[in-house]
N, C-alpha and C positions, 0 to 999 in steps of 0.2 A: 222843456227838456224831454229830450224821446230816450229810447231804451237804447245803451252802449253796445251794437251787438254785432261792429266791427269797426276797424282807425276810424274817425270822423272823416267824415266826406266832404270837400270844400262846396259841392255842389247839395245839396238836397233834393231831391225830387220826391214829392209823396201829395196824394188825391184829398183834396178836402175831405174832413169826416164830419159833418156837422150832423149830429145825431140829436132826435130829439124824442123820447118815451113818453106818453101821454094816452093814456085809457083812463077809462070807468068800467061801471058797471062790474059785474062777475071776475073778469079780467085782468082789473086792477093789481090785486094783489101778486099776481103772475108776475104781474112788467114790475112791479114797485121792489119787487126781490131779485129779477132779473137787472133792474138799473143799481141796484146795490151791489151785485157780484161784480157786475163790468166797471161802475164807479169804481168802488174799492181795487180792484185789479189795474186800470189804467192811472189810478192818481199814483198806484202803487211805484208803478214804472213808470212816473214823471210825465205819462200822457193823459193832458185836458181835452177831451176831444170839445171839438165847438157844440153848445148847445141854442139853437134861436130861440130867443125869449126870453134867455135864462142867463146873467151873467156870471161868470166862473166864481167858486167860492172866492175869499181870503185865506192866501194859503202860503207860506213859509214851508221850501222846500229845501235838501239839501243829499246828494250825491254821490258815492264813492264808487268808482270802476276799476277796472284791469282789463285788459284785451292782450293773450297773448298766443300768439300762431303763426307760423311763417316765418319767423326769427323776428316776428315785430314784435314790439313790448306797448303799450300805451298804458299809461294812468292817472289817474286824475279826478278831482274834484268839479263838482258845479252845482251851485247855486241857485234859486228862485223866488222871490216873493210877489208877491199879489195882492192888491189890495183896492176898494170900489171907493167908490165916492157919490152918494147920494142917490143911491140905486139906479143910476145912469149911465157908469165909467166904470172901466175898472184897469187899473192899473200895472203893468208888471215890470220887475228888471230880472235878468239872469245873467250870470255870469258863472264862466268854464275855464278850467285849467286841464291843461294835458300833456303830460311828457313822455315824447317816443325815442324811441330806443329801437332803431331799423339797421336788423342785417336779413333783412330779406333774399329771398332769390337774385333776384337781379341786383340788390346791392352785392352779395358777396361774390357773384359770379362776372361783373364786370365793372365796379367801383367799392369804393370802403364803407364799413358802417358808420353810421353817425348816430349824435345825438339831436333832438332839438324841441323846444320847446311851445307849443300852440298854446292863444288864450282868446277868448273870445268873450264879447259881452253881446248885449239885446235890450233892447226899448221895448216892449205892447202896448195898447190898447183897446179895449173891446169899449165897445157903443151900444146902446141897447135903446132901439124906438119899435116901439109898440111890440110885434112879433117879428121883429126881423136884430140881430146882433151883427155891427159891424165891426171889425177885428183888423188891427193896423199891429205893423209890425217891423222894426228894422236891424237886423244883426252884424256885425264885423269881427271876422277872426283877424288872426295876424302871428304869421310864421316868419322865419328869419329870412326865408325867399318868397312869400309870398303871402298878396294881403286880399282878402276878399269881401265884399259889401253887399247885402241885400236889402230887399225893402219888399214885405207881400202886405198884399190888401184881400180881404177875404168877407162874403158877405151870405149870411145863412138867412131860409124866411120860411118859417113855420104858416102850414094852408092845407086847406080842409080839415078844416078845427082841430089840427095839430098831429094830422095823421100822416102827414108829408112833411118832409121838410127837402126845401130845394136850397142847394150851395152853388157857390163861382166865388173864384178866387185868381187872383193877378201879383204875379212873382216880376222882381226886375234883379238882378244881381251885376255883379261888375267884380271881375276878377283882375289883379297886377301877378304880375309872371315877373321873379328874376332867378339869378344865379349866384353862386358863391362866388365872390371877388369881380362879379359883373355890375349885381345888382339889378333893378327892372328896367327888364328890356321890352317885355309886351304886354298885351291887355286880352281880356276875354268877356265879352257880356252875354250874359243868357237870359231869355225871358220865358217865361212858362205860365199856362192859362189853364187852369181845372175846373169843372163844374161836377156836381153827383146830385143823389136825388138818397134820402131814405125813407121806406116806406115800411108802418107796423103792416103787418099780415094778417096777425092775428093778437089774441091777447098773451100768446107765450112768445110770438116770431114776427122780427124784424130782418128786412133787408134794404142794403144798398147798393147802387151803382154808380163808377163813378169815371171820370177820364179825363183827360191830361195832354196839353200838349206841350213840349218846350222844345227852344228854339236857339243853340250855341252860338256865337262868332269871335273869331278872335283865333286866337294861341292857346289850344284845347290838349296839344302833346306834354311831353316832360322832357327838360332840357336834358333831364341825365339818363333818361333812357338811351340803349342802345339798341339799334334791330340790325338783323345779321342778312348778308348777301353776298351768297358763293363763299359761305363762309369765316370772312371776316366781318367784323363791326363798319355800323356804321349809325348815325346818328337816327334816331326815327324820324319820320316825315310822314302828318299825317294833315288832313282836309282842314280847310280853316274856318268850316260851317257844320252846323248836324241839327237836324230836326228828329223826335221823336215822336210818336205814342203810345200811350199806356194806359189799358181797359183792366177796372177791376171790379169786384162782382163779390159779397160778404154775405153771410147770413148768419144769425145770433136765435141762439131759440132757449128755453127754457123746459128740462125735461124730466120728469119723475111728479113725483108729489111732496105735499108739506114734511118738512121734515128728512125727506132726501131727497133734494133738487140737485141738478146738473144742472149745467150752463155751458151751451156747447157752441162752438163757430166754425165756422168754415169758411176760408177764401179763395180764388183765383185770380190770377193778373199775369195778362199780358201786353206783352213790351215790343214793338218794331221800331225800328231807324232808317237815318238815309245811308248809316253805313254797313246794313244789309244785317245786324243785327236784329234775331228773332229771338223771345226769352219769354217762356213762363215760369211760376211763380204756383206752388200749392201748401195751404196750409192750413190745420186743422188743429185746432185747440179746446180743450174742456177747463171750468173752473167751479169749482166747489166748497162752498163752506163749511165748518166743521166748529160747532157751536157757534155764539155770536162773536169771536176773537180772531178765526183762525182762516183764512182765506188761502188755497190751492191752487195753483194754475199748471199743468203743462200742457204743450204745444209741439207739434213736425210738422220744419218746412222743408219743402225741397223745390230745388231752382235749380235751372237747365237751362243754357245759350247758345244758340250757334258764334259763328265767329265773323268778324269784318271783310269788308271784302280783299281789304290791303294790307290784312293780318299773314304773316307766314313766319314760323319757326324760322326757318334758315333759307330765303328768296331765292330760286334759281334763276332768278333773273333782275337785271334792276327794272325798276317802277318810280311812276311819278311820286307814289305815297307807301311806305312801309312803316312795321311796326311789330314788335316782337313784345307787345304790351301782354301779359297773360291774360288779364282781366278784358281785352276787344279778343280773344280768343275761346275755342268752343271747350265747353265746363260745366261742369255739376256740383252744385251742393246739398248737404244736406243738413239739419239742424235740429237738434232736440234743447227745450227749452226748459227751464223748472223754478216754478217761483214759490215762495209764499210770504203771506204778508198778516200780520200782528196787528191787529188793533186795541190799543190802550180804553181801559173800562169797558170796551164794547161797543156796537152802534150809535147805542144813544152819549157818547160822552161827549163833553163840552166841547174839548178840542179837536176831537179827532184826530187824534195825533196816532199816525202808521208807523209800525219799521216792516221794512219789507230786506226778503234776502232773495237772488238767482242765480242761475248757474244757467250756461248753454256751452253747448258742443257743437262744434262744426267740422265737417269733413269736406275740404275740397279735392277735386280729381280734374287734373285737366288734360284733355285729348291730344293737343297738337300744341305742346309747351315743354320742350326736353329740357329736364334737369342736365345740364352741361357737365356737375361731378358727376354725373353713373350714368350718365345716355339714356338714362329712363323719361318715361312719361312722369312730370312732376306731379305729386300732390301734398298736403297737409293738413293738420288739423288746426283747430283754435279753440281755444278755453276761454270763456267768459263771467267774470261774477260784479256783481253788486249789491255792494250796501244801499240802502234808501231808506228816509226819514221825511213823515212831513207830517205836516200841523195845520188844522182851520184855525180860525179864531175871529 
């Protein structure tokens, strides 16, 4: 389960993290506090990052979100558990619920709002030989028009005696497209290939690098979209292929001394396409603990895109491909994040059992997307929280 920090996306795209901390000597203790703020802050938020060598705890997970911005509503529950089998396997299921509630821009400006309901379940498996974890995986959502299937394979391998770890990872998905009172009329399959590398630096600083490519076909638009030319509506039409890349680049360090440490990161990523989309991506976040119970984190991201090549507000002309999509349109966000998370007895307790609570804010602005009620430049915000709860054992 990853952090709810907009609707779910039928697609996922995101760079192996396979991380793996590992010093001695003087050092030690640097990294051994530094993998505790980051453990505890990503189990917080439902994120396992893959470690080589090392199979994920046993661990009973469970979820509550809200996402609401733009006249969309989302909420909903999800599930996780995890459990090895004979220090060689380890097992997981998960399952999500989610109910939205959309009167978004373009719904209320050129169709009605609806309701409807996504649920989605998941398979794992992680593999563990010698210092290499191999990680298998298959997910299915399923919406009242549309059902989607994945399956990634993902393979991390700890080198030079664990001061590297090198990842690759292989995505296949398969998306059904229909319509109300149509039902599935098309198909979309995407495949997508990542590799990264992390490297300690030193005994307070790690980084990684990582990149991505995927690769769309199919029926990639939305049946109830509409894009405008000369004024009136018209259906969108948009390319029936799209390749991408996406480079990103992290650093984690550890800063102060015993007794007041930070934990500090910083990211960049960037995105091009074949649909002439350019986007970066920056974000910088601190996290701090506050006795042995009490774990801190905030985070500002900000994200900037130009726009498609076959994107136009209102076409003055026809074209073979249009699309009045906001989101293939040029945009800025920005985002402020806030967590913190409870650990029950302490580090050392039996189960480790967290509740974790967050909040983010989002502000979007978009350049070339007129609000249709006031002929302005649209934007809005979005509010986001969640509950979280989980358990070793």
């Amino acid at each position: 389960m990853g952090v709810i920090d907009s609707p779910p996306k039928r697609l996922r795209r995101s760079p192996p993290g396979g991380q793996r901390w590992r010093t001695g000597g003087a050092g030690s203790a640097a990294f051994a506090w530094l993998l505790r703020v980051f453990g505890t802050l990503l189990a917080s938020l439902g994120i396992a990052p893959a470690q080589a060598a090392v199979l994920p705890d046993d661990r009973a997970e469970a979820l509550l979100h809200v996402y609401d911005g733009g006249g969309v509503r989302a909420a909903g529950p999800a599930f996780l558990v995890r459990k090895s089998l004979a220090d060689r396997v380890a097992l997981s299921a998960q399952y999500y619920v989610d109910a939205v509630s959309n009167a978004s821009i373009d719904v209320v400006t050129t169709a009605s709002p609806f309701k409807e309901t996504r649920t989605a379940f998941g398979l794992g498996a992680d593999y563990l030989v010698r210092d290499a974890l191999l990680s298998f995986s298959m997910d299915s959502s399923k919406e009242p028009d549309y059902q989607a299937d994945t399956f990634n394979l993902n393979v991390s391998q700890d080198v030079f005696a664990g001061m590297t770890t090198l990842s690759i990872g292989f995505g296949r998905g398969r998306d059904d497209v229909g319509k109300k009172d149509i039902g599935m009329f098309d198909h979309a399959t995407h495949w997508q290939y990542r590799t990264g590398v992390t490297q300690i630096l030193s005994p307070r600083w790690l980084a990684s690098a990582n990149f991505e490519v995927v690769s769309d076909d199919g029926y990639l638009g939305n049946p109830y979209r509409a894009a405008q030319e000369f004024g009136a509506f018209v259906p969108e039409r948009v390319p029936r292929t799209r390749s991408s890349r996406a480079v990103k680049l992290r650093a984690i360090g550890d800063i102060g001394e015993a007794g007041n440490r930070l934990a500090v990161r910083g990211e960049f990523r960037h995105y091009w396409d074949t649909w002439d989309i350019k986007a970066e991506t920056l974000e910088f976040g601190a996290s701090r603990y506050f006795g042995s119970q009490w774990l801190a984190d905030a985070s500002l991201r900000y994200y900037t895109q130009s726009k498609a090549l076959f994107y136009s507000d209102n076409a003055p002309q026809q074209n073979l491909y249009v699309t009045r999509n906001r989101q293939l349109g040029q945009f800025n966000s920005i985002g402020l994040n806030l967590k913190t998370t409870y650990t029950f007895g302490g580090a050392a307790a039996k189960y480790g059992t967290k509740l974790s609570g967050g909040y983010e804010f989002k502000k979007f602005s978009f350049k070339d997307f007129t609000d249709l009620r006031t002929g302005q430049p649209y934007s809005h915000n979005a509010h986001v929280l969640q509950v979280y709860v989980s358990a070793t054992y």
